[in-house]
N, C-alpha and C positions, 0 to 999 in steps of 0.2 A: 592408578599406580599402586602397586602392593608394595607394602614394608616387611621387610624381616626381622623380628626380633632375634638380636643376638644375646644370647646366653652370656653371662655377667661370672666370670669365676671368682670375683671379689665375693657379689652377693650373695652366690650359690655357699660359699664357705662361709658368709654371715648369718647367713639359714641356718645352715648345719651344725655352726655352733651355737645360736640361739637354740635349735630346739635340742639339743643337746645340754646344755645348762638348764632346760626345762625338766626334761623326763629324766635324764641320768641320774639325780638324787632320790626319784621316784621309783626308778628301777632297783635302786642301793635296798631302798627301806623296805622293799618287797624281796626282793631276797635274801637279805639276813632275816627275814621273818620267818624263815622256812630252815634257820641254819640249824645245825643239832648239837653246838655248842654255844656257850654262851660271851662267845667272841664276836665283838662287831666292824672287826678291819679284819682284810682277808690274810690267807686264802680260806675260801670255803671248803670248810671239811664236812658236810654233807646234807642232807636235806632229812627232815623232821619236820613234826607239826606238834612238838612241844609244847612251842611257845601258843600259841594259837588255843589249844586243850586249858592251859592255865591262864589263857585271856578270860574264857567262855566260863570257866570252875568260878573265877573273880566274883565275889559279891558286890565289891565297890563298882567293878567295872559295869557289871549287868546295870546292877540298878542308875548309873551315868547314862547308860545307855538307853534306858525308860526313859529317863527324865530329858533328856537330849529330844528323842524322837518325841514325845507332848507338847513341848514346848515347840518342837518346828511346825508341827502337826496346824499344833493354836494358832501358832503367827502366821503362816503360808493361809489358812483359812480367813482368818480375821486381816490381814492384809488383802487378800481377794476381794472381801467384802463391802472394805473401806475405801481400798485404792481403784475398783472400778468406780465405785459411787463419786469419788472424789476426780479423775479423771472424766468423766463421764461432764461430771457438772464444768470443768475447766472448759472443756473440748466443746461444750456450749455456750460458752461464753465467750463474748468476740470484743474486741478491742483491747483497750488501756487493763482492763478488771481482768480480764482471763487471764494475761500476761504477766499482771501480778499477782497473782493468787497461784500461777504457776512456779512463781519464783518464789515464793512463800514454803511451798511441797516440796521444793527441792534442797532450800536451805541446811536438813538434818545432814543430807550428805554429801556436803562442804564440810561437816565440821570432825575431825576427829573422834576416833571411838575412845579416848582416853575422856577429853571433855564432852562429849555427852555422858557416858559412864558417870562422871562427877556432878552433870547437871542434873539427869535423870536419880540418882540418889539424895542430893538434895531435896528436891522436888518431893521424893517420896519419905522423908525425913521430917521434912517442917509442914507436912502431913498428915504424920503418925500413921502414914502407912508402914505396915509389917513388911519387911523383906520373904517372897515367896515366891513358887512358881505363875503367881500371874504378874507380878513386878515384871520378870524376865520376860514375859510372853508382850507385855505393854513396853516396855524398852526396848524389845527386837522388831516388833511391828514400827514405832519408830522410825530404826535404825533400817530397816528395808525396804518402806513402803515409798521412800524417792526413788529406790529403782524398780521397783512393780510400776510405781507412776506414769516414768517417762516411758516404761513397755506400752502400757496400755494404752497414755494416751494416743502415741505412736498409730498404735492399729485404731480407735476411736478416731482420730483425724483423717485418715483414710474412706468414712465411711460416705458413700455417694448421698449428697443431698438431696438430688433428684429422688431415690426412694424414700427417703421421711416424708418428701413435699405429696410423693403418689400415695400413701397411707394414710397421714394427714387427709390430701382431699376424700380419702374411702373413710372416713369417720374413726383413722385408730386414735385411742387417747395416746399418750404420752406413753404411756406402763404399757402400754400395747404396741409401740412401736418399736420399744427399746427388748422388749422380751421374743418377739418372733423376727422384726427386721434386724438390729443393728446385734443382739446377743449372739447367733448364730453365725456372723460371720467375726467377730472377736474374740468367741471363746476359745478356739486354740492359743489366739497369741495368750491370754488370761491365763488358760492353764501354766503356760509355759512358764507363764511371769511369776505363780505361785510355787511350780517347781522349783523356779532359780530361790524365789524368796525362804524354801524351807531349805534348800542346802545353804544358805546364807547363815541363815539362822540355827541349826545343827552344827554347824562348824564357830558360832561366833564364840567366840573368849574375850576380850575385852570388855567389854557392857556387860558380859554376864556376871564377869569378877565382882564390879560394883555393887549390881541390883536384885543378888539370889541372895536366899535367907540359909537354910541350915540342910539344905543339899546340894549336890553337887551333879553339871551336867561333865558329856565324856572328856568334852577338851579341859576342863577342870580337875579332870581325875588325869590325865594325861600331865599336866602342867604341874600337880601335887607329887606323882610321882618322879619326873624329871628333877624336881630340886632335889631328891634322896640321892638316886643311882640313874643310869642307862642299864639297859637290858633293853634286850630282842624281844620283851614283851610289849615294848613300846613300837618296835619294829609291827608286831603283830596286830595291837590298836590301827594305830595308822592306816594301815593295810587294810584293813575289816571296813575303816571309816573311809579310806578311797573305795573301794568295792561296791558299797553302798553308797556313795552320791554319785558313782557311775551306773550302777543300777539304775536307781532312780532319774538322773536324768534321761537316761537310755527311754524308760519307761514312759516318761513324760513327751520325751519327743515322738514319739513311735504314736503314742494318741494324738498325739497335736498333729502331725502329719496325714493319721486314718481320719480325724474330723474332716479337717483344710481339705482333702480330696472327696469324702461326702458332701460336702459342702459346694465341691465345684460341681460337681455331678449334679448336684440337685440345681443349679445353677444354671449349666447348661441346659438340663432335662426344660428347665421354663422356657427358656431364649428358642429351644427348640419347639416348643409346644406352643 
Protein backbone atom coordinates (compact mmCIF):
# COMPACT_ATOMS: atom_id res chain seq x y z
CA UNK A 1 0.00 0.00 0.00
CA UNK A 2 1.42 3.37 -1.10
CA UNK A 3 1.11 6.58 1.07
CA UNK A 4 0.69 10.17 -0.15
CA UNK A 5 2.49 12.65 1.39
CA UNK A 6 0.29 15.74 1.81
CA UNK A 7 1.86 19.14 1.53
CA UNK A 8 1.68 20.99 4.92
CA UNK A 9 0.78 24.91 4.12
CA UNK A 10 1.59 25.64 7.87
CA UNK A 11 5.10 24.14 7.23
CA UNK A 12 5.67 25.20 3.72
CA UNK A 13 5.24 28.93 5.25
CA UNK A 14 7.49 27.86 8.34
CA UNK A 15 10.18 27.29 5.68
CA UNK A 16 9.72 30.26 4.01
CA UNK A 17 9.92 32.25 6.69
CA UNK A 18 12.78 30.59 8.18
CA UNK A 19 14.87 30.82 5.27
CA UNK A 20 13.80 34.03 4.74
CA UNK A 21 15.11 35.39 8.33
CA UNK A 22 18.27 33.62 7.01
CA UNK A 23 19.36 35.19 3.83
CA UNK A 24 17.11 38.39 3.74
CA UNK A 25 19.74 40.30 6.19
CA UNK A 26 22.42 38.80 3.76
CA UNK A 27 20.83 40.07 0.89
CA UNK A 28 20.38 43.77 2.87
CA UNK A 29 24.22 43.86 3.53
CA UNK A 30 24.99 42.97 -0.08
CA UNK A 31 23.16 45.40 -1.61
CA UNK A 32 23.74 48.53 0.07
CA UNK A 33 27.39 47.50 -0.53
CA UNK A 34 26.98 48.26 -4.03
CA UNK A 35 24.80 51.56 -3.18
CA UNK A 36 26.33 55.04 -4.43
CA UNK A 37 25.33 57.01 -1.50
CA UNK A 38 26.11 56.73 1.84
CA UNK A 39 22.59 55.76 3.02
CA UNK A 40 21.80 52.51 4.43
CA UNK A 41 17.70 52.37 4.63
CA UNK A 42 16.19 52.46 1.44
CA UNK A 43 15.32 53.52 -1.29
CA UNK A 44 18.20 52.48 -3.28
CA UNK A 45 19.42 55.23 -5.42
CA UNK A 46 21.80 53.46 -7.26
CA UNK A 47 24.58 51.15 -7.71
CA UNK A 48 28.60 51.98 -7.40
CA UNK A 49 31.48 50.22 -6.22
CA UNK A 50 32.68 53.02 -3.94
CA UNK A 51 32.44 51.55 -1.26
CA UNK A 52 34.32 48.24 -2.19
CA UNK A 53 37.49 50.72 -4.06
CA UNK A 54 37.94 52.26 -0.44
CA UNK A 55 37.60 48.69 1.23
CA UNK A 56 40.65 47.52 -0.90
CA UNK A 57 42.75 51.41 -0.89
CA UNK A 58 42.22 50.48 3.31
CA UNK A 59 45.63 49.77 4.89
CA UNK A 60 44.12 48.69 8.28
CA UNK A 61 41.67 46.60 6.32
CA UNK A 62 44.43 44.77 3.97
CA UNK A 63 46.62 44.21 6.47
CA UNK A 64 43.38 42.44 8.87
CA UNK A 65 42.95 40.62 6.04
CA UNK A 66 46.62 39.08 5.96
CA UNK A 67 46.52 38.58 9.29
CA UNK A 68 42.99 36.78 9.30
CA UNK A 69 43.99 34.50 6.35
CA UNK A 70 47.65 33.22 8.47
CA UNK A 71 46.01 32.60 11.19
CA UNK A 72 43.19 30.40 9.40
CA UNK A 73 45.76 29.10 7.18
CA UNK A 74 47.87 28.01 10.65
CA UNK A 75 44.88 26.59 12.60
CA UNK A 76 42.89 24.56 9.52
CA UNK A 77 46.73 23.05 8.96
CA UNK A 78 47.68 22.49 12.53
CA UNK A 79 44.18 21.19 13.44
CA UNK A 80 44.30 18.66 10.45
CA UNK A 81 47.47 17.57 11.86
CA UNK A 82 46.54 17.14 15.40
CA UNK A 83 42.93 16.33 15.04
CA UNK A 84 43.41 13.38 12.72
CA UNK A 85 46.12 12.03 14.96
CA UNK A 86 43.99 12.53 17.88
CA UNK A 87 40.88 11.01 16.36
CA UNK A 88 42.72 8.30 14.74
CA UNK A 89 44.07 7.32 18.15
CA UNK A 90 40.26 7.68 19.90
CA UNK A 91 38.79 5.51 16.89
CA UNK A 92 41.36 2.81 18.03
CA UNK A 93 40.64 2.60 21.22
CA UNK A 94 37.68 0.59 22.26
CA UNK A 95 35.76 0.56 25.34
CA UNK A 96 35.62 2.67 28.76
CA UNK A 97 39.22 4.66 27.52
CA UNK A 98 38.05 5.60 24.03
CA UNK A 99 34.85 7.11 25.30
CA UNK A 100 36.53 9.06 27.73
CA UNK A 101 39.16 10.37 26.05
CA UNK A 102 36.42 11.27 23.60
CA UNK A 103 34.71 13.18 25.96
CA UNK A 104 37.73 14.84 26.97
CA UNK A 105 38.09 16.34 22.98
CA UNK A 106 34.95 17.54 22.91
CA UNK A 107 34.74 19.44 26.34
CA UNK A 108 36.34 22.92 24.47
CA UNK A 109 33.14 23.02 22.65
CA UNK A 110 30.71 23.02 25.47
CA UNK A 111 32.26 25.90 26.84
CA UNK A 112 31.64 29.43 25.80
CA UNK A 113 33.99 31.54 23.49
CA UNK A 114 33.72 34.37 26.13
CA UNK A 115 35.30 31.65 28.99
CA UNK A 116 37.70 30.09 26.99
CA UNK A 117 38.90 33.60 25.69
CA UNK A 118 39.53 34.35 29.53
CA UNK A 119 40.90 30.84 30.23
CA UNK A 120 43.08 30.75 27.30
CA UNK A 121 44.61 34.39 28.31
CA UNK A 122 45.12 33.38 31.60
CA UNK A 123 46.92 30.50 30.76
CA UNK A 124 49.07 32.65 28.49
CA UNK A 125 49.61 35.39 31.23
CA UNK A 126 50.90 33.26 34.22
CA UNK A 127 53.13 32.13 31.47
CA UNK A 128 54.68 35.13 30.41
CA UNK A 129 53.68 34.12 27.23
CA UNK A 130 53.61 37.34 24.73
CA UNK A 131 50.26 37.99 23.14
CA UNK A 132 50.92 37.41 19.19
CA UNK A 133 49.96 35.77 16.14
CA UNK A 134 50.72 32.21 17.37
CA UNK A 135 48.58 32.78 20.76
CA UNK A 136 45.59 33.31 18.24
CA UNK A 137 46.67 30.35 15.97
CA UNK A 138 47.01 28.03 19.67
CA UNK A 139 43.55 29.27 20.93
CA UNK A 140 41.59 28.86 17.54
CA UNK A 141 42.96 25.27 17.07
CA UNK A 142 41.66 24.88 20.52
CA UNK A 143 38.39 26.38 19.92
CA UNK A 144 38.00 24.23 16.50
CA UNK A 145 39.56 21.04 16.75
CA UNK A 146 36.18 19.38 18.75
CA UNK A 147 34.56 20.00 15.63
CA UNK A 148 37.43 18.66 13.06
CA UNK A 149 37.22 15.74 15.68
CA UNK A 150 33.75 14.55 15.74
CA UNK A 151 34.22 14.97 11.48
CA UNK A 152 36.98 12.87 11.31
CA UNK A 153 36.36 10.61 13.76
CA UNK A 154 33.02 10.18 12.10
CA UNK A 155 34.67 8.96 8.71
CA UNK A 156 37.62 7.09 10.80
CA UNK A 157 34.80 4.77 12.36
CA UNK A 158 33.48 3.96 9.18
CA UNK A 159 36.48 2.40 8.18
CA UNK A 160 36.05 -1.54 7.36
CA UNK A 161 38.17 -3.78 9.81
CA UNK A 162 38.12 -6.54 7.57
CA UNK A 163 40.84 -4.36 5.45
CA UNK A 164 43.38 -3.41 8.36
CA UNK A 165 42.82 -7.35 9.34
CA UNK A 166 43.87 -8.29 5.27
CA UNK A 167 47.01 -5.82 5.36
CA UNK A 168 47.90 -6.69 8.75
CA UNK A 169 48.01 -10.56 7.67
CA UNK A 170 50.29 -9.05 4.20
CA UNK A 171 52.95 -7.77 6.76
CA UNK A 172 51.76 -3.88 6.60
CA UNK A 173 53.19 -2.08 9.75
CA UNK A 174 50.91 0.28 11.35
CA UNK A 175 52.32 3.63 9.28
CA UNK A 176 51.49 1.42 6.44
CA UNK A 177 48.34 0.76 6.87
CA UNK A 178 47.09 3.96 7.90
CA UNK A 179 48.97 5.89 4.88
CA UNK A 180 47.75 3.60 1.75
CA UNK A 181 44.45 1.77 3.38
CA UNK A 182 42.54 3.99 5.89
CA UNK A 183 44.18 7.79 4.40
CA UNK A 184 42.81 7.54 1.15
CA UNK A 185 39.56 6.75 1.86
CA UNK A 186 39.16 9.73 4.83
CA UNK A 187 40.93 12.24 3.27
CA UNK A 188 38.09 14.05 1.57
CA UNK A 189 35.99 14.08 4.70
CA UNK A 190 39.62 15.63 6.49
CA UNK A 191 39.90 18.10 3.91
CA UNK A 192 36.40 19.13 4.44
CA UNK A 193 36.87 19.20 8.23
CA UNK A 194 39.91 21.69 7.68
CA UNK A 195 37.97 23.78 5.27
CA UNK A 196 35.13 24.13 7.90
CA UNK A 197 37.93 24.61 10.57
CA UNK A 198 39.58 27.75 8.56
CA UNK A 199 36.34 29.48 7.93
CA UNK A 200 35.71 28.92 11.62
CA UNK A 201 38.76 30.47 12.38
CA UNK A 202 38.80 33.52 9.84
CA UNK A 203 35.57 34.55 11.08
CA UNK A 204 36.27 34.05 14.93
CA UNK A 205 36.13 37.37 17.21
CA UNK A 206 35.69 36.33 20.49
CA UNK A 207 39.00 34.39 21.43
CA UNK A 208 40.68 36.48 19.14
CA UNK A 209 39.59 39.82 21.24
CA UNK A 210 41.36 38.18 24.35
CA UNK A 211 44.58 36.19 23.00
CA UNK A 212 46.14 38.63 19.95
CA UNK A 213 48.79 41.02 20.94
CA UNK A 214 49.32 44.38 18.86
CA UNK A 215 47.58 43.51 15.57
CA UNK A 216 44.60 43.15 14.49
CA UNK A 217 42.67 40.29 12.40
CA UNK A 218 39.34 41.59 9.97
CA UNK A 219 36.44 40.89 12.20
CA UNK A 220 38.50 43.07 14.74
CA UNK A 221 39.02 45.82 12.32
CA UNK A 222 35.20 45.47 11.50
CA UNK A 223 34.20 45.48 15.23
CA UNK A 224 36.80 48.69 15.81
CA UNK A 225 35.19 50.42 13.27
CA UNK A 226 31.52 49.73 14.19
CA UNK A 227 31.88 51.24 17.69
CA UNK A 228 32.90 54.91 15.51
CA UNK A 229 30.05 54.96 12.73
CA UNK A 230 28.11 52.47 10.15
CA UNK A 231 28.86 53.06 6.67
CA UNK A 232 28.41 50.84 3.50
CA UNK A 233 32.03 50.22 3.93
CA UNK A 234 31.18 47.78 6.43
CA UNK A 235 28.38 46.64 4.04
CA UNK A 236 31.36 46.15 1.66
CA UNK A 237 33.80 44.05 4.26
CA UNK A 238 30.96 41.79 4.93
CA UNK A 239 30.25 41.12 1.55
CA UNK A 240 34.09 40.48 0.45
CA UNK A 241 34.19 38.18 3.82
CA UNK A 242 30.97 36.25 2.58
CA UNK A 243 32.28 35.87 -0.99
CA UNK A 244 35.29 34.38 0.22
CA UNK A 245 34.11 31.63 2.63
CA UNK A 246 31.73 30.74 -0.13
CA UNK A 247 34.58 30.61 -2.32
CA UNK A 248 36.29 28.56 -0.38
CA UNK A 249 34.02 26.29 0.66
CA UNK A 250 32.77 25.87 -2.88
CA UNK A 251 36.43 25.05 -3.42
CA UNK A 252 36.79 22.49 -0.78
CA UNK A 253 33.81 20.68 -1.67
CA UNK A 254 34.29 20.51 -5.32
CA UNK A 255 37.82 18.52 -4.26
CA UNK A 256 36.41 16.48 -1.62
CA UNK A 257 33.72 15.25 -4.08
CA UNK A 258 36.59 14.89 -7.23
CA UNK A 259 38.81 12.67 -4.50
CA UNK A 260 35.34 10.57 -2.90
CA UNK A 261 34.52 9.66 -6.86
CA UNK A 262 38.49 8.81 -7.62
CA UNK A 263 38.30 6.98 -4.78
CA UNK A 264 35.21 4.97 -5.65
CA UNK A 265 36.60 4.22 -9.17
CA UNK A 266 39.64 3.10 -8.03
CA UNK A 267 37.57 1.00 -5.73
CA UNK A 268 35.35 -0.55 -7.92
CA UNK A 269 38.33 -0.92 -10.67
CA UNK A 270 39.71 -3.60 -7.70
CA UNK A 271 36.14 -5.41 -6.93
CA UNK A 272 36.33 -5.66 -10.60
CA UNK A 273 39.73 -6.89 -11.32
Amino acid sequence: MQYQTRRSIPTLLTTIGALAFLFVPLFIVILFSFHATDALTPPFEGVSLRWYREVLADDAVRDGLFTSLRVAVLTAVTTLIFGTAAAYGVSRTAGRAGAAYATLFLLPIAMPGLILGVALLSFFSNRSISLSTLTVVIAHTVFVAPVFFIVARTALDRIDEAQLEAAADLGATPGYRFRKVILPQVLPVLLAGAAMAFVISFDEFIVTFFVIGNESTLPLVIFSRLRRTIDPSINAISSLLLFLNLALWLAALLYSLRLEARRRRDALAQVQG
